[in-house]
C-alpha positions in Angstrom: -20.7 -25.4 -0.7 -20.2 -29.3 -1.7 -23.6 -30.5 -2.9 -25.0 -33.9 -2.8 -27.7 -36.0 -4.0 -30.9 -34.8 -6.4 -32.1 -32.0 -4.7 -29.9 -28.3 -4.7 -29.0 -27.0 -1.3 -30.5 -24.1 -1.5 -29.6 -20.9 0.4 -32.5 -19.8 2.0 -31.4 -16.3 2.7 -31.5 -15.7 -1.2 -34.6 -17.7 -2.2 -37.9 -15.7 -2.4 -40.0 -17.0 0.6 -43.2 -16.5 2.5 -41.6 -17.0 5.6 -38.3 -18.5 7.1 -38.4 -19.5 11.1 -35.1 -20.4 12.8 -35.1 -22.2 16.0 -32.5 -24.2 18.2 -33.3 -27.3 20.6 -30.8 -28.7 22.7 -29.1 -31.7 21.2 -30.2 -34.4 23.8 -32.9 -37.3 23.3 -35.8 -34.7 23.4 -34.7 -33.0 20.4 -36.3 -35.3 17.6 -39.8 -35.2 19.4 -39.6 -31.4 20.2 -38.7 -30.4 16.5 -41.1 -32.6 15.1 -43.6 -31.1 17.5 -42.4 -27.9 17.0 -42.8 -28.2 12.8 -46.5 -29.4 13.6 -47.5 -26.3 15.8 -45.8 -23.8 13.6 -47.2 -25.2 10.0 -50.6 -25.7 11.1 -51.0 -21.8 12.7 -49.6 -21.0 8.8 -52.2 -23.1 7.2 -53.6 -20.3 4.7 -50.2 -21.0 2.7 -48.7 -24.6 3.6 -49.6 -26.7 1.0 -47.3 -29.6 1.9 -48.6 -32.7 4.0 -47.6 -31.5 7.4 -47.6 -34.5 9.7 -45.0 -35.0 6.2 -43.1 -32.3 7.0 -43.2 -32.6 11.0 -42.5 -35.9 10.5 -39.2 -35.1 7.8 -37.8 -32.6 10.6 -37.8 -35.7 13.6 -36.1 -37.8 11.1 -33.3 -35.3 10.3 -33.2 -34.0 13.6 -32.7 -37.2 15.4 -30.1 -38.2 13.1 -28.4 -35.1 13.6 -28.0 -35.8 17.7 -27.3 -40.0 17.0 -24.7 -39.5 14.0 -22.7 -36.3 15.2 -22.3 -37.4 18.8 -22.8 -33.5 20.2 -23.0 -32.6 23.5 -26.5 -32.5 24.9 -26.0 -28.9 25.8 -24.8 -28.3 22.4 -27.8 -26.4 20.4 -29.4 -28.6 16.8 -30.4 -25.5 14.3 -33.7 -26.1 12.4 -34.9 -24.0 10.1 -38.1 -23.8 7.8 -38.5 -21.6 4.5 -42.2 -21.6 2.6 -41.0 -20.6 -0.7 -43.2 -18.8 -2.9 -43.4 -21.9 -5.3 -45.2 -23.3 -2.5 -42.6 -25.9 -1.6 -41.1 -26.1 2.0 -37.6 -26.0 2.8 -36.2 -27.9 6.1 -32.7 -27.4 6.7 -30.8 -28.7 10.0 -27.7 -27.8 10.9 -25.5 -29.9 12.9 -21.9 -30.1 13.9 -20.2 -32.8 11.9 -19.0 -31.7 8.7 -19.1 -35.0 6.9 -21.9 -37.2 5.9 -20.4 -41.3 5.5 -21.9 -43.5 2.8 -24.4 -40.7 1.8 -25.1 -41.7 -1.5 -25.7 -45.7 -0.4 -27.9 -44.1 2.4 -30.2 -42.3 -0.4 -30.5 -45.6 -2.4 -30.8 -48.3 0.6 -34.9 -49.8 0.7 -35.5 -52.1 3.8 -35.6 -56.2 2.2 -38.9 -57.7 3.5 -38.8 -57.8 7.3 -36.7 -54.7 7.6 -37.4 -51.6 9.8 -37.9 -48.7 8.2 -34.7 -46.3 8.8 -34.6 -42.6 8.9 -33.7 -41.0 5.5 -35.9 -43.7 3.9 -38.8 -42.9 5.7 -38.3 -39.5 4.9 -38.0 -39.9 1.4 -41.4 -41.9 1.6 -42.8 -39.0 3.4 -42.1 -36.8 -0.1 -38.5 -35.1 1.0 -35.6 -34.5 -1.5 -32.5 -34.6 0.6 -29.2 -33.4 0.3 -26.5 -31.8 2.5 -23.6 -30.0 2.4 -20.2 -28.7 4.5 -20.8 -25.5 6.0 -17.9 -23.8 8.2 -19.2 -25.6 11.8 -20.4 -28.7 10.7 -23.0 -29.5 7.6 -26.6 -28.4 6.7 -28.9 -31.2 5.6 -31.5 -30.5 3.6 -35.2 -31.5 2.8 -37.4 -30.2 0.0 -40.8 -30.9 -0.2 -43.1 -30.4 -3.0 -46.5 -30.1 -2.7 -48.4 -33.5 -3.5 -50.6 -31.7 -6.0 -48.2 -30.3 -8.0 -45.8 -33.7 -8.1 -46.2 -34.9 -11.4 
């Protein structure tokens, strides 16, 4: 896999995890809203070992799940793959899967900060929000990635 950014894509299949939960929503203008509710729901009935901020994390999964549906043009009855890892480090691992294989401009995407009077964008908002993010090519389209560290243990 082509890697980009700070964080390593990591395959979740070979990490060692708490938990991994796949799920597909259809790519329309629900799917944002319905992830991000979905990531909500699901951390919070796993509270005993999340650790990460999870309006964060359900906030991170809207942002990469909406740009998923606006950048890669899909069909809305094509199918946007989320899933979520808890790694035993006690970091959580968002990965959405979508089916454009590029990513344009990544890099100047990860650096750009809104100038005074700018809206926040996406990716910014969640890096703000704690993510690492990085993506990479898979075989149908690309996998980005965020990693989120527990607050207490950022140093």
């Amino acid at each position: 896999m082509e890697q980009r950014a700070s964080a390593v894509l990591l395959d979740l299949a070979g990490e060692e995890s708490w938990w991994i939960r796949k799920e597909r929503f259809p790519a329309d203008c629900h799917a944002a809203g319905n992830a991000l509710r979905f990531t909500r729901l699901y951390l919070h009935a796993d509270m005993g070992h999340v650790f990460v901020d999870i309006e964060d994390a359900a906030v991170i999964v809207g942002v990469l799940t909406s740009n998923a549906v606006r950048h890669t043009r899909m069909p809305e009855y094509a199918q946007i793959t989320v899933e979520w890892a808890l790694l035993t480090s006690g970091d959580v691992v968002i990965q959405v899967r979508d089916g454009r294989r590029d990513f344009p401009d990544f890099d100047e995407v990860m650096k750009w900060e809104p100038a005074e009077g700018d809206r926040p964008r996406g990716l910014w908002t969640a890096r703000r929000r704690g993510a690492e993010i990085a993506y990479a090519p898979v075989d149908d389209g690309k996998i980005v990635q965020a990693l989120i560290t527990p607050r207490a243990l950022t140093a």
